[in-house]
C-alpha positions, 0 to 999 in steps of 0.5 A: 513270156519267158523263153530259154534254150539249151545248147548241149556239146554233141558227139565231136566236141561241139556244132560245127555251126553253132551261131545258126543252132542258136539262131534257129533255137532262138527264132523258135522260141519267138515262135512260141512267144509270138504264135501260141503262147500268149492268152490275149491271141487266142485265135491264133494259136498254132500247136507249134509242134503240131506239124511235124513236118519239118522246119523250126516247128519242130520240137527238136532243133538242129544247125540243119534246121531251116525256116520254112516259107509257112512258119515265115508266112505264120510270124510276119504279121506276128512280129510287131506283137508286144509280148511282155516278157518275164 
């Protein structure tokens, strides 16, 4: 696996609350590593994206994001996979 993010300046200059960007930026993309980007976890596979219904499931992330109690649900017994990385 291999996960990036992009921070970009918006507007006014720059995120008022840019370490809770980077952190919500950071848990989605292990989001992706832990749920539905390693072959050897077929059956879990969540479309990450797929919801739409807010959250850090969504493609676009913000400082207003929030965790929502069912991606919480979805990571915590995916959190002691040993996903190798790149």
């Amino acid at each position: 696996m291999l996960s990036e993010i992009h921070v970009w300046e918006n507007e006014n200059g720059t995120d008022a609350r840019l370490g809770k960007l980077i952190g919500n930026l950071a848990f989605h993309e292990a989001m992706h590593n832990k749920l539905d980007a390693d072959p050897r976890f077929p059956g879990d596979i969540h479309a990450l994206h797929a919801k739409q219904a807010g959250g850090l499931s969504e493609p676009v992330i913000s400082s207003n994001s929030d965790l929502k109690a069912d991606e919480l649900l979805r990571m915590a017994p995916a959190m002691a996979r040993v996903i190798p990385q790149f």
